[in-house]
ROLUMFI-27701 format. One record per residue (C-alpha): z, x, y; residue number from 0. Coordinates in nm, 2 decimals, always signed. Each point is the difference from the previous one (the first is absolute). Example, Ala and Ser with C-alpha at 12.3 -4.5 7.8 and 13.67 -1.06 7.14 Angstrom:
<pts>
+0.78, +1.23, -0.45, 0
-0.07, +0.14, +0.34, 1
</pts>
This chain:
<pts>
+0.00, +0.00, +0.00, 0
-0.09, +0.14, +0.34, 1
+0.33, +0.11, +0.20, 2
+0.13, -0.20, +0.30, 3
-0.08, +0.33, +0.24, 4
-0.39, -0.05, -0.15, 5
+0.01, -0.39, +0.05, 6
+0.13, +0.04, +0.29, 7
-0.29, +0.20, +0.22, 8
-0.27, -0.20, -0.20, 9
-0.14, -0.05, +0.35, 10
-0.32, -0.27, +0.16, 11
-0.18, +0.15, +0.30, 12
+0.26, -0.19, +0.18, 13
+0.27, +0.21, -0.16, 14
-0.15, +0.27, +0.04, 15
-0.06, -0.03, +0.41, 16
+0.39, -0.13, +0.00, 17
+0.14, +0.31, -0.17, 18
-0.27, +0.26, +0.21, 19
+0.15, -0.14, +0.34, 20
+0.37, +0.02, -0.17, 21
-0.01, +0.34, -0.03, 22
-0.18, +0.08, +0.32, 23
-0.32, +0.16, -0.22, 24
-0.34, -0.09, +0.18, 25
-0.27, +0.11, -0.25, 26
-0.13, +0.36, +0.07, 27
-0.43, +0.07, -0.06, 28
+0.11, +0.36, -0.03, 29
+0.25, -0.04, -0.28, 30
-0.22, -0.22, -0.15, 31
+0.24, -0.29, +0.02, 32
-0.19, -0.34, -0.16, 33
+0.27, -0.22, -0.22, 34
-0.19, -0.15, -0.32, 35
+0.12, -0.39, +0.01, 36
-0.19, -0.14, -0.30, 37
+0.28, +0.00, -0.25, 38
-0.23, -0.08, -0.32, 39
-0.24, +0.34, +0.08, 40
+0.37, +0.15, +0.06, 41
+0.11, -0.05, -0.40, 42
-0.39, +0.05, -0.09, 43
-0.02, +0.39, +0.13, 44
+0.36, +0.07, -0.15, 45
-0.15, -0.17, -0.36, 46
-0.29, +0.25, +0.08, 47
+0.26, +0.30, -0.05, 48
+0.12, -0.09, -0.36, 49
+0.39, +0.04, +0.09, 50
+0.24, +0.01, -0.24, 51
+0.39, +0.07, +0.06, 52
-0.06, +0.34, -0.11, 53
-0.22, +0.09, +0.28, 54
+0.13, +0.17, +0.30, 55
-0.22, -0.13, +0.31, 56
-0.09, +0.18, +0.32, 57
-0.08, -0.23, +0.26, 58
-0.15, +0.08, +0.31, 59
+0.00, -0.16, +0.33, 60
+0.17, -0.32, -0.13, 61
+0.05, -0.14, +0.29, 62
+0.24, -0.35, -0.04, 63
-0.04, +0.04, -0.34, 64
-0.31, -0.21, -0.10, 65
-0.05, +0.17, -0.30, 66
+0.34, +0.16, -0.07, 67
+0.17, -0.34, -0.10, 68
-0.29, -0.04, -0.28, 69
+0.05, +0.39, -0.12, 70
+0.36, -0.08, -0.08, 71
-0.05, -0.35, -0.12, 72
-0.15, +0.24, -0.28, 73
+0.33, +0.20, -0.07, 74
-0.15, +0.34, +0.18, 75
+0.23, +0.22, +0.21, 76
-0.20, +0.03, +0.31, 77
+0.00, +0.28, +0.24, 78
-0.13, -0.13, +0.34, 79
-0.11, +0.24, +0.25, 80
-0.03, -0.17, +0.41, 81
-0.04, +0.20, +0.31, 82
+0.11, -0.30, +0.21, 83
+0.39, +0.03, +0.00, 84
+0.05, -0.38, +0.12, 85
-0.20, -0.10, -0.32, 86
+0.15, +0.21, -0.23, 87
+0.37, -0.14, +0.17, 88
-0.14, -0.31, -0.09, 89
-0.08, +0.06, -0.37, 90
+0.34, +0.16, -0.03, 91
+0.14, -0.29, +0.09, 92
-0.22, -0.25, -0.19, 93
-0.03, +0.21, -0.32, 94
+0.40, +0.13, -0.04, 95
+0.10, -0.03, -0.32, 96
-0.36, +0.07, -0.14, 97
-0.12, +0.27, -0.22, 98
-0.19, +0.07, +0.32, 99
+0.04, +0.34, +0.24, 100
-0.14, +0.04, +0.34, 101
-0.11, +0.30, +0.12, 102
-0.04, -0.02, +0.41, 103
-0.26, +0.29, +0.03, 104
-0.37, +0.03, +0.06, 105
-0.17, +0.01, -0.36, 106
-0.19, +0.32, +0.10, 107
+0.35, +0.17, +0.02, 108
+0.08, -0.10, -0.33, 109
-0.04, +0.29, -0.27, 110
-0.19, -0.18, -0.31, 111
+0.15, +0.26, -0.22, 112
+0.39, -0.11, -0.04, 113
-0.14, -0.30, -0.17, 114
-0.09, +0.24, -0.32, 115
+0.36, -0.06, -0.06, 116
-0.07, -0.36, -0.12, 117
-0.14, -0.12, -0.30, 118
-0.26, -0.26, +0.10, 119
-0.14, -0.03, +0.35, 120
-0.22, -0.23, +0.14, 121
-0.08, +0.03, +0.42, 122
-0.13, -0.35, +0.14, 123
-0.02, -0.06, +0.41, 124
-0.21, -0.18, +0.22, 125
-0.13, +0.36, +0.18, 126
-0.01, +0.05, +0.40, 127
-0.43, +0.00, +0.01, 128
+0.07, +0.33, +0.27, 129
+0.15, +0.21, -0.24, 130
-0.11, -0.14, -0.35, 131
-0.14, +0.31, -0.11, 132
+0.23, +0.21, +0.11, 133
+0.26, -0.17, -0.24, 134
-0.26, -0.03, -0.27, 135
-0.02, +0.38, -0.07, 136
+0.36, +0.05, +0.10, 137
+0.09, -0.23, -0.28, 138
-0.27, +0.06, -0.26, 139
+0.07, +0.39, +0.03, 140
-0.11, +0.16, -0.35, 141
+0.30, +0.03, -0.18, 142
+0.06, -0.33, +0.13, 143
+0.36, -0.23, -0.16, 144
-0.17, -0.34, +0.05, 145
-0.19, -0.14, -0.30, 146
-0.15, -0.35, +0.18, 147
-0.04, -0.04, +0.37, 148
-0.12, -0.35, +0.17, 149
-0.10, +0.02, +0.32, 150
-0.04, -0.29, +0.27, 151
-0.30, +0.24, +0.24, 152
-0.28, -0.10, +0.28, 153
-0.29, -0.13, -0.23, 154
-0.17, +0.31, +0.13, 155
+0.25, +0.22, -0.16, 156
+0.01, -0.16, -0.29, 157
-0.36, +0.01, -0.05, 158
-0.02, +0.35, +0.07, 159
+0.23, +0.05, -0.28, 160
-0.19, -0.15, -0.24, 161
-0.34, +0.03, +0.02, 162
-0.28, +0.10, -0.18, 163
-0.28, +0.30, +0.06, 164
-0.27, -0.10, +0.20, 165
+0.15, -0.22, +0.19, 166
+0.12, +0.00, +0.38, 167
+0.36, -0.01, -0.09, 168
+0.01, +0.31, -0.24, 169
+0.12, +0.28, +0.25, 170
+0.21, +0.32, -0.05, 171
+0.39, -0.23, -0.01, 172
-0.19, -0.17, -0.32, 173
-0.09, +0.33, -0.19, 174
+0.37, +0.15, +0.05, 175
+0.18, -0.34, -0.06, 176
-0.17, -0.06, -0.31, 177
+0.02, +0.32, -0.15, 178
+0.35, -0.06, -0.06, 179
-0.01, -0.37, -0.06, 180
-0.20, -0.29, -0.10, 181
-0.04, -0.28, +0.31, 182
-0.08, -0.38, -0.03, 183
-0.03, -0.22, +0.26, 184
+0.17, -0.35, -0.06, 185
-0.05, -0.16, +0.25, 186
-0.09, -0.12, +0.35, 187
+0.29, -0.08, +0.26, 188
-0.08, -0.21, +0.31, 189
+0.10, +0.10, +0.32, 190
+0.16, -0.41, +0.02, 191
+0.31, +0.08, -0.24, 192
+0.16, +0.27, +0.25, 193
+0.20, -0.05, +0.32, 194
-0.10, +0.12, +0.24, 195
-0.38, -0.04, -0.15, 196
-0.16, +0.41, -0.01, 197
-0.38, +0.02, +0.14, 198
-0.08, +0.09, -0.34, 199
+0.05, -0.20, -0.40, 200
+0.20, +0.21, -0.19, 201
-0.07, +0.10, -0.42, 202
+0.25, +0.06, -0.31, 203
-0.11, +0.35, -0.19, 204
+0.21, +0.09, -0.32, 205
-0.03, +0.40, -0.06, 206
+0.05, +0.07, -0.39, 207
+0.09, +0.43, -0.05, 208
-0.28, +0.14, -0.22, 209
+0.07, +0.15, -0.30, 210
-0.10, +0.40, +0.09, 211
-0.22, +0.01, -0.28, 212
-0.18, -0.25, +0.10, 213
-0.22, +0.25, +0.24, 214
-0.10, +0.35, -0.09, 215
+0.21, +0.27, +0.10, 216
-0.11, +0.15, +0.34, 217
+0.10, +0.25, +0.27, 218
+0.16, -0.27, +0.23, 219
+0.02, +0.17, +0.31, 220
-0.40, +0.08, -0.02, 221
-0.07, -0.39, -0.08, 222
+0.24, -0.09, +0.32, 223
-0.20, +0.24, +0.18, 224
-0.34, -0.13, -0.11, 225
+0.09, -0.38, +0.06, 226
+0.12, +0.07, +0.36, 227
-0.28, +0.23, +0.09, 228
-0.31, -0.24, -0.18, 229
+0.16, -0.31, +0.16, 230
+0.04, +0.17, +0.35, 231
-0.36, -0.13, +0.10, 232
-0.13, -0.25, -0.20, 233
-0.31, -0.03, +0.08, 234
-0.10, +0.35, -0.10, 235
-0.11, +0.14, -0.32, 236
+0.26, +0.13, -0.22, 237
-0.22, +0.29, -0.07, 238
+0.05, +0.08, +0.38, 239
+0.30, -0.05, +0.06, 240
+0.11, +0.20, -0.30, 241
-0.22, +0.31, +0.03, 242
+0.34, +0.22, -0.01, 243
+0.06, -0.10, -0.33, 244
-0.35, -0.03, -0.18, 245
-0.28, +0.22, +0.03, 246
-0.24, -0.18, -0.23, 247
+0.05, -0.34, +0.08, 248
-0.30, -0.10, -0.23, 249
+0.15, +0.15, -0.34, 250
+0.36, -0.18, +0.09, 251
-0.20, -0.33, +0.00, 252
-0.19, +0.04, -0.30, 253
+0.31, +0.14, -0.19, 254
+0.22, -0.29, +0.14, 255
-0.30, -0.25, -0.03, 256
+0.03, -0.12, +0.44, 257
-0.23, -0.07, +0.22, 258
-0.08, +0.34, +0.16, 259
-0.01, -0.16, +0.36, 260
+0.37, -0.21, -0.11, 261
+0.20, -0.08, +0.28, 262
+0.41, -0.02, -0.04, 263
+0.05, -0.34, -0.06, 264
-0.27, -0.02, -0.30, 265
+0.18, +0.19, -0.18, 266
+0.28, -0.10, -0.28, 267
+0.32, +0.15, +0.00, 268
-0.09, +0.19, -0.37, 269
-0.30, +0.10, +0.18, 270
+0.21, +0.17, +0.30, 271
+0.22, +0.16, -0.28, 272
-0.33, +0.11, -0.22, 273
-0.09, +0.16, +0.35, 274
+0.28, +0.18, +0.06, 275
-0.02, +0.10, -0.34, 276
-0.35, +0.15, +0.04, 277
+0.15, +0.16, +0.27, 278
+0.31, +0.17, -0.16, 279
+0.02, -0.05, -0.35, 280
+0.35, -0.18, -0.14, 281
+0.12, +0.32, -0.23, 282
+0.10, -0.09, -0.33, 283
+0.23, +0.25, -0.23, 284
-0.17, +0.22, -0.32, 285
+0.21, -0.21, -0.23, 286
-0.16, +0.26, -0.27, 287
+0.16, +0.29, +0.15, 288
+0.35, -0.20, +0.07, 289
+0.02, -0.09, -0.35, 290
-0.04, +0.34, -0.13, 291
+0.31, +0.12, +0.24, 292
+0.31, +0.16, -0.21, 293
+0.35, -0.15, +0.08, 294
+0.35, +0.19, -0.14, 295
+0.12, -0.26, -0.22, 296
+0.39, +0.06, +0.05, 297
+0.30, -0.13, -0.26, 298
+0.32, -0.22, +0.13, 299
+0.12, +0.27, +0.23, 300
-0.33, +0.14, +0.14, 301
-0.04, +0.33, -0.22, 302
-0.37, +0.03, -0.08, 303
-0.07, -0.06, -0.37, 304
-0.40, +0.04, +0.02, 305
-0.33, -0.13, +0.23, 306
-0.24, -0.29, -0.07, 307
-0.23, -0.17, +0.19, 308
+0.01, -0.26, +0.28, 309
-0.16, -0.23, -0.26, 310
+0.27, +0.09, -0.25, 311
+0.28, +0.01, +0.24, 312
-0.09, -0.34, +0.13, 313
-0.12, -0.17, -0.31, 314
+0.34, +0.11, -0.23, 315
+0.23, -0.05, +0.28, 316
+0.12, +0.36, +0.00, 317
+0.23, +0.11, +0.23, 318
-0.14, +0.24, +0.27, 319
+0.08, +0.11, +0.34, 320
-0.13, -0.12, +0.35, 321
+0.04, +0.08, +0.32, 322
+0.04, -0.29, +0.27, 323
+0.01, +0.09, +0.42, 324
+0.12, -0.21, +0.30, 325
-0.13, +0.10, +0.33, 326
+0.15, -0.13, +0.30, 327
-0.20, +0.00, +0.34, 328
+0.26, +0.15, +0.27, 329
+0.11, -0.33, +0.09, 330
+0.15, -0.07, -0.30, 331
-0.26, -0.23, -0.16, 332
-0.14, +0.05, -0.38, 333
-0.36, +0.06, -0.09, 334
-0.04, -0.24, -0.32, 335
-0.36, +0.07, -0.20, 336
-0.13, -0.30, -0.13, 337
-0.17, +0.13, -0.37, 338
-0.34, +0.02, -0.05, 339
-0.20, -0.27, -0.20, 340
-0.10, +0.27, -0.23, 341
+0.33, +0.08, -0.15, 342
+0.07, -0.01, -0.36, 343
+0.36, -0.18, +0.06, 344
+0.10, -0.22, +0.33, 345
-0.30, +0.01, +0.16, 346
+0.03, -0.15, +0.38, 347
+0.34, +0.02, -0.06, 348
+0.21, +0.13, +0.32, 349
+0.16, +0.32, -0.08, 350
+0.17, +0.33, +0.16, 351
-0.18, +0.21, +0.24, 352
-0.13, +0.25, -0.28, 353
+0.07, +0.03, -0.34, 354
-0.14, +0.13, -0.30, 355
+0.04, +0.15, -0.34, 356
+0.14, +0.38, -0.10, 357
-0.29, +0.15, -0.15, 358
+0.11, +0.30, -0.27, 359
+0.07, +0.28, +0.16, 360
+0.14, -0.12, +0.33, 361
+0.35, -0.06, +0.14, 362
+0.15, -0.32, +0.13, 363
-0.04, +0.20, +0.37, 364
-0.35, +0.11, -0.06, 365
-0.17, -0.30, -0.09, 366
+0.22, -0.19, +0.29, 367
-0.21, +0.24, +0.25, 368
-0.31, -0.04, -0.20, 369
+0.02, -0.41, +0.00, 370
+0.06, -0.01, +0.41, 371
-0.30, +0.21, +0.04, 372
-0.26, -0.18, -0.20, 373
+0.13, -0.35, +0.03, 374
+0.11, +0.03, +0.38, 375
-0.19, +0.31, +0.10, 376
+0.33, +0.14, +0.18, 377
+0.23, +0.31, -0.07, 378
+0.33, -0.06, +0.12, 379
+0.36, +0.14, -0.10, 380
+0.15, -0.23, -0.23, 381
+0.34, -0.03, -0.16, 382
+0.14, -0.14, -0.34, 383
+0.18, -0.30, +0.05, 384
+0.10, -0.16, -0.34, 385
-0.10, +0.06, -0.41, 386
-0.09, -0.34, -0.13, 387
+0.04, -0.06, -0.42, 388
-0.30, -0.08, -0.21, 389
+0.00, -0.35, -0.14, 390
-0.21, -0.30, -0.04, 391
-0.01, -0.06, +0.39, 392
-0.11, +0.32, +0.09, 393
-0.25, -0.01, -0.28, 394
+0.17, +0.28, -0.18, 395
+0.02, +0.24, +0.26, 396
+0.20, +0.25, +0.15, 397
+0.01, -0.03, +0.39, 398
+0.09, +0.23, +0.27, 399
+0.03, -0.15, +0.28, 400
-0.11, +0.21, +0.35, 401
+0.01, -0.12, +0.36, 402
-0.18, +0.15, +0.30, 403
-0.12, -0.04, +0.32, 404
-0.34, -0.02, +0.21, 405
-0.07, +0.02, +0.38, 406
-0.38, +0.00, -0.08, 407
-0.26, -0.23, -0.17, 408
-0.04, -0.05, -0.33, 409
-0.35, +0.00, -0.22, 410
+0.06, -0.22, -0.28, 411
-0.20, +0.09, -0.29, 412
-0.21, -0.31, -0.08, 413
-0.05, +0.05, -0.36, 414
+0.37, -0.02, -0.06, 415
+0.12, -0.26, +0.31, 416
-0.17, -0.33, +0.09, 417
+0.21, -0.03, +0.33, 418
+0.32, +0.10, +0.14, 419
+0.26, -0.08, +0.26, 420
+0.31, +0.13, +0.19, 421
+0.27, -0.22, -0.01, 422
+0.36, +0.01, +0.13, 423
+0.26, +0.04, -0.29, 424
+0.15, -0.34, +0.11, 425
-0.33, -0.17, -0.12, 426
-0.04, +0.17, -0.28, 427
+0.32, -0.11, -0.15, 428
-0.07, -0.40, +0.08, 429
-0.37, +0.08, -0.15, 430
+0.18, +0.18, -0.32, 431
+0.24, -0.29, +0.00, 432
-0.20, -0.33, -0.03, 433
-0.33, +0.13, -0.14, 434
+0.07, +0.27, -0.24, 435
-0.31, -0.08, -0.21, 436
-0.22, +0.14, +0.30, 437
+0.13, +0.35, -0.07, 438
-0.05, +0.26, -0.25, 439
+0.34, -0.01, -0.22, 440
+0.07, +0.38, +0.07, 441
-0.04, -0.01, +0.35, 442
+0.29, -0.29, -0.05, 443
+0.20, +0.26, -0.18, 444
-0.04, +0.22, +0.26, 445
+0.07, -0.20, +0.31, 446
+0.31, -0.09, -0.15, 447
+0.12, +0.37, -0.07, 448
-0.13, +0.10, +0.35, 449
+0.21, -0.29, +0.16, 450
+0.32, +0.07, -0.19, 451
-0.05, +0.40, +0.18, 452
-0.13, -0.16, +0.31, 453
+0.15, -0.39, +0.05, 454
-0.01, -0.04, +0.38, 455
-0.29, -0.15, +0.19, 456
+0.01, +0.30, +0.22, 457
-0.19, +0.30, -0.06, 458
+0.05, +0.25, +0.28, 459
+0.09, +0.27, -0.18, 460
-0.35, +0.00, -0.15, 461
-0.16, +0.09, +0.29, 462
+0.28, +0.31, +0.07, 463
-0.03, +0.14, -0.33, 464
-0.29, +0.28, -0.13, 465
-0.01, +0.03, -0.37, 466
-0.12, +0.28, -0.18, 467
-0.14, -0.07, -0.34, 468
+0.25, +0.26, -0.14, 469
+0.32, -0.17, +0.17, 470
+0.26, -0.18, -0.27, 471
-0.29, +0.03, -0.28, 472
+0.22, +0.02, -0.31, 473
-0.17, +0.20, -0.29, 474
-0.28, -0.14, -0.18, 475
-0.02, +0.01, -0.38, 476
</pts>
């Protein structure tokens, strides 16, 4: 049954005007201020979101709470985020006792990432047209927390979102939003169902994540790159505009099979990815030559009984040794890899900064240094932080565990990492905390073991300290 606090702003146009004048609120155009009366569209967007009291909701811009009473008629708790602090007085009032919080900030203030520390979360709002797409790629970040957002947008926006090649919506905002996710306009909103009316009718989207798989691995940065730089005059050629990138225009259009005089918008979004892919191929590992490499396969207490290979190792569940590194940036905040799609176990799988197997013949410390350089392209002092037991959740190996630190950039090697990320510590541990399953299992191990050495949020002493691989290294056997 709905509560008396969401019976009681169930509110006509006359309502509405009544409570506006109350609390001394005269509709702002640059806030993007227009109240949705029409209760049954009200309860048909929410239905559009699929809620279930499981679901935490973050809704933006909710104004007096036209779709907020619906969201938690559906057992959701319900973050609501208002920049106008005499409506968000209002919804304290009018929602106490809910499982409702209201957050008085602008939504572009808001940090996306803190909501990795809940299980299930869904973003609806009725978006300011003036900054829509500012939030949109604030929000849809990639790694993004949110698995289903429905969005109330100008029509114009909405169609951008989700249109088709060839056509005149299908711009640079439609290549990078759908990357990501999978868009479908629902429907048409008139501008008649809003007080005060906008100039413009408004649109529900609904943006699905995409599985990564579901597009072919790509250098990211060089497709971001191309889209901005092939969109940035639409009437020209591509072959023009992109003459920095290809010399031969004419084999890249009979290898990708595209009209040779293409403009941006005809082409697909696997079409911009097999372009960027002509350009720079994706690298894929010589899983021949991995599968060949030899591991120490250790006994209960770490003491080398003989050497088999990766296959072996992997395939018997041996015990063997690994290596696994946290980098901080001198702020304080974590580099996490996200593990390539080619991996033999936990592919796409978020993980620590660099890791990787002892081969024979190399120490714990050696293959620590050798791992940062090839995975992260960096040589930095490092020092030994904790010795982590083989079992089942560390898939039988032995890990030392090495922290460091980096003033520099990184170069991710992207045959062993899809993506990565720098994070502060605090978000890590919500992220570790409700969504386990998105991590490898030893990185789990050794976040925990880092955090018992290292508990507090605050990581100054990071940026004082210069490790030299050498320092606190117990012996290796």
């Amino acid at each position: 049954m709905p509560s008396a606090a969401a019976r009681k702003i169930r509110m006509k146009l006359s309502d509405i005007r009544a409570t506006l004048k109350e609390i001394g609120v005269l509709p702002s155009k640059a806030l993007g201020q227009n109240f949705l009366h029409d209760q049954n569209l009200a309860r048909w967007i929410v239905n559009q979101a699929d809620i279930n009291p499981k679901d935490y909701v973050v809704e933006i811009g909710p104004g007096l709470g036209a779709l907020t009473r619906f969201i938690l008629e559906k057992g959701a708790h319900v973050l609501a985020i208002e920049k106008d602090a005499r409506l968000a007085n209002f919804l304290h009032e009018h929602f106490r006792g809910e499982r409702v919080e209201i957050l008085n900030i602008d939504a572009l203030k808001f940090d996306p990432r803190v909501l990795f520390a809940q299980r299930e979360v869904k973003l609806i709002g009725n978006l300011p047209y003036n900054i829509s797409s500012q939030l949109l790629l604030k929000f849809l970040g990639d790694p993004s927390p949110i698995s289903l957002c429905l969005l109330m947008l100008q029509n114009e926006m909405a169609m951008r979102l989700s249109a088709s090649p060839c056509s005149h919506d299908y711009g640079a905002l439609t290549v990078r939003v759908q990357l990501h996710h999978r868009v479908k306009h629902l429907r048409r909103i008139p501008a008649t169902v809003f007080f005060p009316r906008p100039d413009v009718d408004s649109a529900v989207v609904r943006l699905l994540p995409r599985d990564r798989l579901d597009m072919p691995a790509h250098d990211h940065e060089l497709l971001l790159k191309l889209i901005r730089v092939g969109f940035s005059q639409r009437r020209k050629q591509l072959k023009k505009l992109l003459r920095q990138y290809v010399l031969d225009w004419d084999t890249l259009a009979r290898d990708l099979q595209i009209n040779p005089n293409a403009r941006a918008e005809e082409l697909s979004l696997l079409e911009w990815i097999g372009l960027a892919n002509w350009i720079a191929p994706a690298p894929r590992p010589d899983t021949c030559t991995a599968g060949s490499e030899l591991f120490p396969v250790v006994d209960e207490n770490d003491r080398i009984r003989r050497c088999a290979s990766r296959s072996e190792v992997h395939g018997n569940n041996l015990r063997h040794r690994a290596v696994h590194i946290l980098i901080f940036s001198a702020g304080g905040d974590l580099y996490l890899q996200q593990r390539s799609r080619w991996k033999d176990r936990h592919p796409l799988k978020w993980d620590s900064s660099a890791a990787g197997h002892v081969t024979a013949g190399e120490t714990y410390d050696e293959t620590a240094g050798r791992e940062l350089k090839e995975e992260l392209g960096v040589d930095v002092p490092l020092k030994r932080i904790s010795k982590i037991t083989a079992s089942p959740g560390t898939d039988h190996e032995f890990i030392w565990l090495y922290r460091g630190v980096i003033t520099g950039d990184l170069s991710p090697d992207k045959c062993e990492i899809e993506t990565g990320v720098f994070l502060p510590p605090a978000i890590v541990d919500g992220w570790t905390s409700a969504r386990p399953e998105d991590f490898a299992p030893g990185f789990l191990r050794c976040w925990k073991a880092y955090r018992r050495k290292w508990p507090s949020d605050r990581e100054e002493s990071i940026r004082r300290e210069t490790f030299s691989a050498a320092d606190g290294a117990a012996s290796t056997a």
